[in-house]
C-alpha positions as CSV (number, residue, x, y, z in Angstrom):
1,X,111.3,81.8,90.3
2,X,111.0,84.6,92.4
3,X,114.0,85.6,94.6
4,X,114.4,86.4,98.0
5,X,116.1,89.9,97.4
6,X,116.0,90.8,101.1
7,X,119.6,89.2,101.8
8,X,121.9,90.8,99.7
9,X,123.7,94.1,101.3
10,X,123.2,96.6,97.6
11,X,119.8,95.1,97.1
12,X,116.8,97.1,97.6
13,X,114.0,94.8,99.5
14,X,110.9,95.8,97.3
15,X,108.9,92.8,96.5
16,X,107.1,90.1,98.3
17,X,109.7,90.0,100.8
18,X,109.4,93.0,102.1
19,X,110.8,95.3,105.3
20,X,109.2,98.9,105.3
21,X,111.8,101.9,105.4
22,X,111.3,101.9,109.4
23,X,112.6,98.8,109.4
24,X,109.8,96.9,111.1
25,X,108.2,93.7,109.5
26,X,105.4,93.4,107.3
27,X,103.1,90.6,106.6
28,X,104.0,89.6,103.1
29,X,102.4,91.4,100.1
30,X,100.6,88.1,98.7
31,X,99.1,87.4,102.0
32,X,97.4,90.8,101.9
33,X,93.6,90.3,101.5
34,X,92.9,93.7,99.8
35,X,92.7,94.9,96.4
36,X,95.9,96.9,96.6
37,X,99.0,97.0,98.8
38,X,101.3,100.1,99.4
39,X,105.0,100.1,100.1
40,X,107.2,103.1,99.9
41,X,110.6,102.8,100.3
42,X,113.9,105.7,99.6
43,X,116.6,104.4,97.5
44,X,120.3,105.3,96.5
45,X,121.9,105.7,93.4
46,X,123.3,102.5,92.4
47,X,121.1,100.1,94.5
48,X,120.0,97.6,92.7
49,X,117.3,95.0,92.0
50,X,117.8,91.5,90.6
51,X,115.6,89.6,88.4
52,X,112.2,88.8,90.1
53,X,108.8,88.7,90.0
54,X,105.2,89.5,92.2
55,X,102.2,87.6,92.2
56,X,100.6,91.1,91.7
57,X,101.1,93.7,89.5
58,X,103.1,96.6,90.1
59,X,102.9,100.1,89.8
60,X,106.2,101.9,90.7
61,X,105.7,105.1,91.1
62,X,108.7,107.9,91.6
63,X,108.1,110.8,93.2
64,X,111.7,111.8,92.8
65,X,114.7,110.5,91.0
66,X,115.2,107.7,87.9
67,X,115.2,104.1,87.5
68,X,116.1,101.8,84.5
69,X,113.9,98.4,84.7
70,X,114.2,95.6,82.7
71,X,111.8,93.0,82.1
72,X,113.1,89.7,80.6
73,X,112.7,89.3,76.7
74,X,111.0,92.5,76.8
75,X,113.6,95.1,76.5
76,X,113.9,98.4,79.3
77,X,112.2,101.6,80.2
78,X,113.6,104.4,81.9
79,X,111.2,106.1,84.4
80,X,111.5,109.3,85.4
81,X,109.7,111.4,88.5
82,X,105.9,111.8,88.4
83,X,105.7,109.0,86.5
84,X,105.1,105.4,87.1
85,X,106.4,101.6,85.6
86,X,103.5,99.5,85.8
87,X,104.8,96.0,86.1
88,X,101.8,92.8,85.6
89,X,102.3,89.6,87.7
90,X,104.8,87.2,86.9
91,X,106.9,89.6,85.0
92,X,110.5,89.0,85.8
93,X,112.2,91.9,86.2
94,X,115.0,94.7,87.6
95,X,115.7,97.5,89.0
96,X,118.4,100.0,88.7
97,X,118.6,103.0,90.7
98,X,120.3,105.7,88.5
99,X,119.6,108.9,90.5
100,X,118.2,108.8,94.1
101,X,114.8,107.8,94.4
102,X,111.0,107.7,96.5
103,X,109.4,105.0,95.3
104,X,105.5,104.6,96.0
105,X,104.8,100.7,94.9
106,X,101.3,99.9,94.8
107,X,100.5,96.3,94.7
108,X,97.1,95.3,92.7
109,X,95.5,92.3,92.7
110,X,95.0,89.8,89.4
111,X,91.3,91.0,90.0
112,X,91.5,94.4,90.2
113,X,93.9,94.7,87.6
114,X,92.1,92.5,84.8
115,X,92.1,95.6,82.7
116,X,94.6,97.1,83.2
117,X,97.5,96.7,80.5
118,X,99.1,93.2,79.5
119,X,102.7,94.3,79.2
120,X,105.2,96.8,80.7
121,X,104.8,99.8,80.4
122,X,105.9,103.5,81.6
123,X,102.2,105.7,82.5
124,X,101.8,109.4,82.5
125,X,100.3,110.0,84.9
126,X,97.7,112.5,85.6
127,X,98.1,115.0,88.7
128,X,95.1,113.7,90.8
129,X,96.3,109.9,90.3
130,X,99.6,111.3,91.6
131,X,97.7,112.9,94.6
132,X,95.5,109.3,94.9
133,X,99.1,107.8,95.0
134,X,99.9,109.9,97.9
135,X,96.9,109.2,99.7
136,X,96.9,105.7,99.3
137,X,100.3,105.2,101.5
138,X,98.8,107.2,104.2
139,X,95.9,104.2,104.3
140,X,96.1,101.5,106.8
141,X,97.0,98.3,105.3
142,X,93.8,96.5,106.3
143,X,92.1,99.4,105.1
144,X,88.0,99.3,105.1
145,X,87.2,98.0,101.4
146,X,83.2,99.1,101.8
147,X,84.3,102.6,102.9
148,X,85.5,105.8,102.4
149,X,89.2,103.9,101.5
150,X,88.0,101.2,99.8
151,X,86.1,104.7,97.6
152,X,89.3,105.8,97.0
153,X,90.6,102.6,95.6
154,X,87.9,102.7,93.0
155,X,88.5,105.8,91.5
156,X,92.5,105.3,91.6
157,X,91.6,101.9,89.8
158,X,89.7,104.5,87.1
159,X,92.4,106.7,86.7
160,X,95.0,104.3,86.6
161,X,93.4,102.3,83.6
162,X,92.6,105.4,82.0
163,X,96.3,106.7,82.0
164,X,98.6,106.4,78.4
165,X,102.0,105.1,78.1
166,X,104.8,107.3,77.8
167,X,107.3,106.1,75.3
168,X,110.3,105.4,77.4
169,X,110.7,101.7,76.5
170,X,113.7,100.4,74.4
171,X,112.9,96.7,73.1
172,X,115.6,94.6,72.7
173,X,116.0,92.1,69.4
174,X,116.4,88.4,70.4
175,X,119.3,87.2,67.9
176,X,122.6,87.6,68.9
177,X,123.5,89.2,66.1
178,X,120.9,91.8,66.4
179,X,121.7,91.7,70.1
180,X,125.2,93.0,69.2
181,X,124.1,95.7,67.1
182,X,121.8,96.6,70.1
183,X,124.5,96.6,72.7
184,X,127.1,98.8,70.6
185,X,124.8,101.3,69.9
186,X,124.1,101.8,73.8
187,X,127.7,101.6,74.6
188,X,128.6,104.3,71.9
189,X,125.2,106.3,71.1
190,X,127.3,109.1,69.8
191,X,128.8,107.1,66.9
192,X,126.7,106.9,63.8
193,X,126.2,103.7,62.7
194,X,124.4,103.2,59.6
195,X,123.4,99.9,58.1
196,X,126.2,100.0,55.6
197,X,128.6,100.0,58.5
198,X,126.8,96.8,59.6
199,X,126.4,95.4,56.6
200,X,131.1,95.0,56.3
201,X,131.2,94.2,59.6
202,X,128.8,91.4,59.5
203,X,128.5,90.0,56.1
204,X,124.7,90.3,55.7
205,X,122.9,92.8,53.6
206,X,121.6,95.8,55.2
207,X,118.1,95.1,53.8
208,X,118.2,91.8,55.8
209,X,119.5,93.8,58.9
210,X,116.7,96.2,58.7
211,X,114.1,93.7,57.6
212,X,115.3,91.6,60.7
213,X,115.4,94.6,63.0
214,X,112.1,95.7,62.3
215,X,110.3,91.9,63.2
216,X,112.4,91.6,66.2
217,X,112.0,95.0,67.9
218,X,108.7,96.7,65.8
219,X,110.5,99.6,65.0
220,X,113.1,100.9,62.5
221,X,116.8,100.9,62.8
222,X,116.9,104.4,63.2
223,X,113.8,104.8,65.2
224,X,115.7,102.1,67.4
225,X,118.8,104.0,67.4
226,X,117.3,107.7,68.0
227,X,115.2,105.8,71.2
228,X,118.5,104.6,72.6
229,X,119.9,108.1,72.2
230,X,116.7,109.7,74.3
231,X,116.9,107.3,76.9
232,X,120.5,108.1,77.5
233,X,119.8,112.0,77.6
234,X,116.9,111.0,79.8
235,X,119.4,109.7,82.4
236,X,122.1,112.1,81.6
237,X,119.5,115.0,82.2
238,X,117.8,113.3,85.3
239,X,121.7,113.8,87.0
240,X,122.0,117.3,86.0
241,X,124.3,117.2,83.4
242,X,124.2,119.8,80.4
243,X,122.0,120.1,77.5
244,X,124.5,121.4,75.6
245,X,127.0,118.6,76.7
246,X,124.4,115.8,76.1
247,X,123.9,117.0,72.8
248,X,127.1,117.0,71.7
249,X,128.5,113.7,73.1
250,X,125.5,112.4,71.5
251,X,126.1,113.1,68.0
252,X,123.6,115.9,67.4
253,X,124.7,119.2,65.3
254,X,122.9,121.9,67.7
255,X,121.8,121.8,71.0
256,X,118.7,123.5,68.9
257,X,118.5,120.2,67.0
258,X,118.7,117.7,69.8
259,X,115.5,120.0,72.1
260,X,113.9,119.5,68.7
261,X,113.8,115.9,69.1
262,X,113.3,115.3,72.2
263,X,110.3,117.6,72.5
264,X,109.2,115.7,68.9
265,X,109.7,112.5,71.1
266,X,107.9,113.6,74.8
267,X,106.2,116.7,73.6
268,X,108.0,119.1,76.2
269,X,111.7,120.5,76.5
270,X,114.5,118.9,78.7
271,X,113.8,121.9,80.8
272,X,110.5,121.4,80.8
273,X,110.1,117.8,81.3
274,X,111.9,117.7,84.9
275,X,110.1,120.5,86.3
């Protein structure tokens, strides 16, 4: 069930319950007879949203700043600025705030968002859906559907469904054993654990491991285990902190070897992805 998120002090109000950033009250985004409802709201580092759900989808968008979000039994993504989480109804999720943020959460109705995608996902986004982001907020809520707003709402709509997922999501396995394999490596990304390390430590052969990781997360162990690292530098970077550091408390040789991957992984340099 949804929460009521509005009443705890380190909570960020940013769902159907809602109070805009003046602090004057809204009508609730649900009762909202348009296609698509904006809220913007500024947020600090460390604020935090429990699990909850919308009875719309949701596209966060960061102008500035990172947040971690994780959807139940679907793992987490890690979205960075100038790109957006998009969020369908009824997903229960959270927030965390990891670097100060300017969120831009548009609000889309089952109707208008029948194609867009089934599952959570972080979106590149192209610069004019950015800019049709920006222009969107500035709208009246009861903005006019059969005019020049209600226009803009239609190509945004186009842009949005044409956009492609970034890969910034890290699925989680179900079984607790896997779960614990899961946990350690993001507690202690710069150890190498290999499947023969597993394989003493729990008593099952590493080909059942990595048969069993693959099913419950579609990807490799070590595909698993190099995601985990990126979304770690991805924070790490987002609060200013070294290349050279990140590489090294992360395990890689070089700080050569580690802008290797992560351009492999995002197709631009840490330098070049923040800028």
């Amino acid at each position: 069930m949804t929460k009521n998120i509005e009443k705890q002090t380190n909570i960020v109000a940013i769902g159907d319950h809602w109070s805009s950033i003046e602090g004057k009250p809204r009508q609730p985004v649900a009762e909202v007879p348009r296609r698509i409802v904006m809220r913007t709201t500024i947020c600090n580092s460390g604020q935090y949203v429990p699990m909850h759900s919308h009875s719309r989808g949701q596209l966060l968008f960061l102008t500035e700043g990172l947040v971690e979000a994780r959807a139940l039994d679907s793992g987490t993504w890690i979205v960075p600025p100038q790109r957006a989480l998009w969020l369908p109804s009824l997903v229960e999720h959270q927030i965390k705030v990891i670097h100060s943020v300017e969120m831009r959460n548009v609000y889309i109705s089952a109707e208008a968002a029948q194609h867009l995608p089934k599952h959570c996902q972080v979106m590149n986004l192209s610069s004019l859906l950015r800019e049709l982001i920006i222009s969107l907020s500035k709208m009246e809520q009861l903005y006019d559907e059969q005019g020049a707003d209600g226009r803009l709402v239609d190509v945004f709509l186009d842009q949005l469904h044409a956009s492609k997922e970034a890969p910034l999501h890290l699925p989680m396995p179900s079984s607790k054993t896997l779960l614990r394999i899961a946990n350690t490596i993001i507690e202690h990304p710069e150890q190498h654990y290999n499947m023969q390390y597993w394989e003493q430590q729990l008593g099952m052969s590493s080909r059942t491991l990595a048969r069993r990781f693959n099913a419950e997360t579609n990807m490799t162990y070590s595909q698993w285990r190099q995601q985990a690292k990126l979304l770690n530098a991805l924070q790490r970077l987002a609060q200013g902190e070294a290349v050279v550091n990140i590489a090294q408390e992360l395990g890689y040789q070089s700080q050569s070897a580690f802008i290797s991957m992560f351009k492999k992984a995002l197709g631009k340099t840490p330098g070049q992805y923040f800028s």
